[in-house]
C-alpha positions as CSV (number, residue, x, y, z in Angstrom):
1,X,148.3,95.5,31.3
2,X,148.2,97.2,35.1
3,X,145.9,100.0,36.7
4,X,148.6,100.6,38.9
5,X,151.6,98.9,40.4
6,X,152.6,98.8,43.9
7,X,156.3,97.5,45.2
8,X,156.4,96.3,48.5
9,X,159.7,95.7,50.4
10,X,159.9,92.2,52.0
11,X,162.0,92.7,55.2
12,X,162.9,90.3,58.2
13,X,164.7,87.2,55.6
14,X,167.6,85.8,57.6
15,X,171.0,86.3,56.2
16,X,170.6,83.1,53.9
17,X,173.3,80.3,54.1
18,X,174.8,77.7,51.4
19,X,171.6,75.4,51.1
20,X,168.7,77.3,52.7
21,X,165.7,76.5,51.4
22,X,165.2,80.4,50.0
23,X,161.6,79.6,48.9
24,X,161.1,78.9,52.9
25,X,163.0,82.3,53.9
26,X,161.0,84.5,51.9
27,X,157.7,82.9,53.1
28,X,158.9,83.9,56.4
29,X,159.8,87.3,55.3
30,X,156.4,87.9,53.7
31,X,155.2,86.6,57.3
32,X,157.0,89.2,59.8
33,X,156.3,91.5,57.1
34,X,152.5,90.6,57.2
35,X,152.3,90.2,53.8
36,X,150.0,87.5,51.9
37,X,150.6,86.2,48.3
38,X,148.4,87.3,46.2
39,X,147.1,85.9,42.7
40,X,149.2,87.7,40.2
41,X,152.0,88.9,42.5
42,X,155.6,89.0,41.3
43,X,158.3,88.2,43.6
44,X,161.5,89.8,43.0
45,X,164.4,88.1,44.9
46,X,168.0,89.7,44.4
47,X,170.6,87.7,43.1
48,X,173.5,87.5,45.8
49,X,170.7,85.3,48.2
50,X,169.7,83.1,45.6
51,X,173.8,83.0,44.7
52,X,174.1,82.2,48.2
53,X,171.5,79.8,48.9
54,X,172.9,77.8,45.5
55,X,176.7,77.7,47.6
56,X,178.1,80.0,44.8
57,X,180.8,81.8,46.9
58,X,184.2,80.6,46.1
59,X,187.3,80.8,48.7
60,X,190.1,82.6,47.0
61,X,192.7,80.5,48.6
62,X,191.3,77.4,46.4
63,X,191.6,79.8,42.9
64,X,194.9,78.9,40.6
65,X,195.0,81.8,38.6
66,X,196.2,81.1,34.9
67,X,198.5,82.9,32.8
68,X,196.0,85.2,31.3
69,X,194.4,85.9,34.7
70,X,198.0,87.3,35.7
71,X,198.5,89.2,32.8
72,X,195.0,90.7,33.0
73,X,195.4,91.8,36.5
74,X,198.3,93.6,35.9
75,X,196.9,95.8,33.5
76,X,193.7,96.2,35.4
77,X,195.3,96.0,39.1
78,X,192.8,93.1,40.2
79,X,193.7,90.4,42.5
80,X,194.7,87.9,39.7
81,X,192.0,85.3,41.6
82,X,189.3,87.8,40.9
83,X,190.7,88.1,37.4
84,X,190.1,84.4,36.7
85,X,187.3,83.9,38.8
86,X,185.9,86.7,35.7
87,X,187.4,84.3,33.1
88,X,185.9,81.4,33.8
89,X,182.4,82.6,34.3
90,X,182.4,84.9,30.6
91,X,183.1,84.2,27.4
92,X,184.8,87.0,26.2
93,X,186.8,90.3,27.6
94,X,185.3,93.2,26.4
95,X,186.7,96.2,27.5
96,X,189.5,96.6,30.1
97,X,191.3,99.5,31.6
98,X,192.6,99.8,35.3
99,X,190.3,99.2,37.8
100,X,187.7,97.6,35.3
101,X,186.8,94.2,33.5
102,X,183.8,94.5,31.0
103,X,183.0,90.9,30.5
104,X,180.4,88.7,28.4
105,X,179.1,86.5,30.9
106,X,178.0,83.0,30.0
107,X,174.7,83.4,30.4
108,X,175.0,86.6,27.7
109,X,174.6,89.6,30.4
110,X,177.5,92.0,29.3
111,X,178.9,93.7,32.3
112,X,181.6,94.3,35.0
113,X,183.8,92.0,36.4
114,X,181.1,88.8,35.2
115,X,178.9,89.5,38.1
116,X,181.9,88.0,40.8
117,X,181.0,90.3,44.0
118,X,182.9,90.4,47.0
119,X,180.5,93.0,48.6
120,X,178.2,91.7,51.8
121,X,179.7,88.4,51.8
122,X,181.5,86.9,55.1
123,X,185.0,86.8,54.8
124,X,185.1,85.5,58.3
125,X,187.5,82.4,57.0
126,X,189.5,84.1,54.5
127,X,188.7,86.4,50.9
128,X,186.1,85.2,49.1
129,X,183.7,85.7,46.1
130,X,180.3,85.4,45.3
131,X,179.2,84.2,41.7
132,X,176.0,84.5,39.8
133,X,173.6,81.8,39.8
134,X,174.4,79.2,37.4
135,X,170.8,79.4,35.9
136,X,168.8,81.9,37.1
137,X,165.9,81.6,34.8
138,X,165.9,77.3,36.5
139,X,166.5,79.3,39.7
140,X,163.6,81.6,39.4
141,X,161.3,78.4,38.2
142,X,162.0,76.9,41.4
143,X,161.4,79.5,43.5
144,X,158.2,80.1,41.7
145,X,156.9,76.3,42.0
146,X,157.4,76.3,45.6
147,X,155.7,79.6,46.5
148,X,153.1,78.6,44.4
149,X,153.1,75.1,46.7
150,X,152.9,76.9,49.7
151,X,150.3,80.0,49.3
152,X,148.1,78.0,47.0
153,X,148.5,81.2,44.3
154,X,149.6,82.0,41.3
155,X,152.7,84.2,41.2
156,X,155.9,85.1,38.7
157,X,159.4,85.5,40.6
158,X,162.1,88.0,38.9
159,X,165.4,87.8,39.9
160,X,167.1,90.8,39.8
161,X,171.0,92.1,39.7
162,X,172.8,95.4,39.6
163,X,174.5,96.4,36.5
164,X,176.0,99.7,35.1
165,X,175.2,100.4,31.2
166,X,177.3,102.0,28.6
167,X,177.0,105.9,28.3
168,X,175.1,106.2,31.5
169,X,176.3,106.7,35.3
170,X,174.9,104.6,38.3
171,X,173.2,101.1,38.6
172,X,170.2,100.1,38.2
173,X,168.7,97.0,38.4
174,X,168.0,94.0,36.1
175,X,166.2,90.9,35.2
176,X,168.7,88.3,34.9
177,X,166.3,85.0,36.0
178,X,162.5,85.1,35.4
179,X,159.5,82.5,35.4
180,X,155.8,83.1,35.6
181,X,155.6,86.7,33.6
182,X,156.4,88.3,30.4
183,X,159.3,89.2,29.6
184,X,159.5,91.4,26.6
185,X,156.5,92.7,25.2
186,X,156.4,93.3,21.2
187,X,154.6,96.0,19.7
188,X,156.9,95.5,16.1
189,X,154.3,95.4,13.7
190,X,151.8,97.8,15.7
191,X,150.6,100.9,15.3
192,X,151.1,103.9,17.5
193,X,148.5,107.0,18.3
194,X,148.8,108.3,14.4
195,X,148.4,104.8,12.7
196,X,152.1,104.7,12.1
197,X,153.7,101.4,11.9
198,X,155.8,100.5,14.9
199,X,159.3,98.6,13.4
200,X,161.6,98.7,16.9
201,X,159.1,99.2,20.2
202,X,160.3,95.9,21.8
203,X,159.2,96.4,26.1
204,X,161.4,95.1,28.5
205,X,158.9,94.3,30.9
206,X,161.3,92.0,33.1
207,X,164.3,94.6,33.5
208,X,161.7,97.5,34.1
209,X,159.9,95.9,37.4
210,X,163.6,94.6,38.2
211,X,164.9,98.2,38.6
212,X,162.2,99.3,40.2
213,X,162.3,96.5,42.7
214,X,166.1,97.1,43.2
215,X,165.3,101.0,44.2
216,X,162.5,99.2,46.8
217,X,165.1,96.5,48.0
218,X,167.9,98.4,48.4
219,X,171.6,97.9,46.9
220,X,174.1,98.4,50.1
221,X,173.2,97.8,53.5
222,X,169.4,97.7,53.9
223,X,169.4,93.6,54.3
224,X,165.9,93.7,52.1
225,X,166.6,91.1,48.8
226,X,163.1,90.7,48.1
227,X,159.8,92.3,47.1
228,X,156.7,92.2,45.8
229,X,155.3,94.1,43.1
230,X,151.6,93.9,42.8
231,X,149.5,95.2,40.2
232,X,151.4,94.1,36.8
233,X,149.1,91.1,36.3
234,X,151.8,88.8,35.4
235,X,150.8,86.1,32.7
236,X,152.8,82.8,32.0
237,X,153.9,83.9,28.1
238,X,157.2,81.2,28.4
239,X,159.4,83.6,28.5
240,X,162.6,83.6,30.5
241,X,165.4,86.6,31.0
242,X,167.5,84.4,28.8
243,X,165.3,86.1,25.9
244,X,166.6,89.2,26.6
245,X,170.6,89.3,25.8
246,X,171.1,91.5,22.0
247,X,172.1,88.6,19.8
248,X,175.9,89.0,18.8
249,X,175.2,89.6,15.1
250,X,173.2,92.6,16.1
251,X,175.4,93.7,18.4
252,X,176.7,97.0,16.7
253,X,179.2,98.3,18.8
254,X,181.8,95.0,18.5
């Protein structure tokens, strides 16, 4: 599928504000980065500037926490906003202690606190909290059509998020919006060097260039939320990062 694979940093995006045109800000990234779109060029774009772009940061002072969201933040020693902020954005709580929230987000990503991030965010006007995109997959489609407007070439966009995993330390990045580029690559039904049938080898194409992009872009204070990766030869399978959540009733650790 690739001969090799190159990840370039896109630096120079302005800190992006509720209803930038973020299609527009990374073109002029790619510019004072002299970079030029190329056919077959993914764009990876993290997910707190597409968040931000879409006006997803909520001000604390207008969240009513409920009940729960009280109870909850006593035993995890959250601000009880947080807590519901986490509650309305998941589906289901599934592991707690103090200090952490394992949700199920909405859109099937399993992981801390349901993606609400108060990290570089301005709390200029009072605590706030940044939520994921409401559809990053429609988010990442978007993006893609108007890159592919403006350079004349064909591209795929990943957008890409931070998340732990169980049984491992650190982050590492993932795909959680996608357009333009497979997503997971199926081998089941294949054979491997020996002839032997393949029953599980399922690729995750999409969350593999997303962590590699994340170690590119940066996770703290680097200000670079976008790259591209060149070299993958992306095709246009259909597929979206919503393919990729573990459907519940194979989910073997409930």
């Amino acid at each position: 599928m690739h001969g090799g694979i190159s990840i370039t940093p896109v630096r120079g995006i302005k800190l992006v504000e509720p209803g930038d045109d973020l299609a527009a800000a990374l073109l002029d990234g790619l510019a004072a980065s002299g970079l030029v779109l190329e056919d077959g060029d993914i764009v990876a774009v993290a997910q707190k500037i597409v968040s931000k772009a879409e006006g997803r940061q909520v001000d604390l002072a207008t969240v009513e926490p409920s009940a729960e969201a009280e109870r909850l933040a006593v035993e995890t020693e959250k601000d009880p906003r947080l807590v519901q902020l986490m509650l309305d954005e998941s589906t289901e709580v599934v592991r707690k202690k103090p200090g952490v929230l394992i949700m199920r987000h909405a859109l099937g990503v399993v992981g801390a606190h349901a993606g609400v991030d108060q990290s570089n965010i301005d709390h200029g006007s009072g605590a706030g909290a940044l939520l994921l995109p409401r559809n990053p997959d429609a988010s990442a489609s978007r993006i893609r059509r108007a890159l592919m407007a403006a350079s004349g070439r064909t591209v795929g966009v990943l957008v890409t998020d931070s998340a732990n995993r169980p049984w491992r330390l650190g982050t590492t990045g993932i795909a959680i919006g996608a357009a333009g580029m497979p997503v997971l690559d199926d081998h089941r039904g294949g054979h491997d060097l020996y002839g032997r049938e393949l029953k599980v080898t399922l690729i995750n194409r999409a969350d593999s260039l997303a962590s590699a992009a994340t170690l590119a872009m940066g996770e703290t204070t680097e200000r670079t939320p976008a790259a591209v990766i060149r070299g993958f030869a992306p095709e246009d399978t259909g597929q979206s990062a919503a393919d990729i959540p573990r459907p519940l009733d194979e989910d073997l650790f409930r």
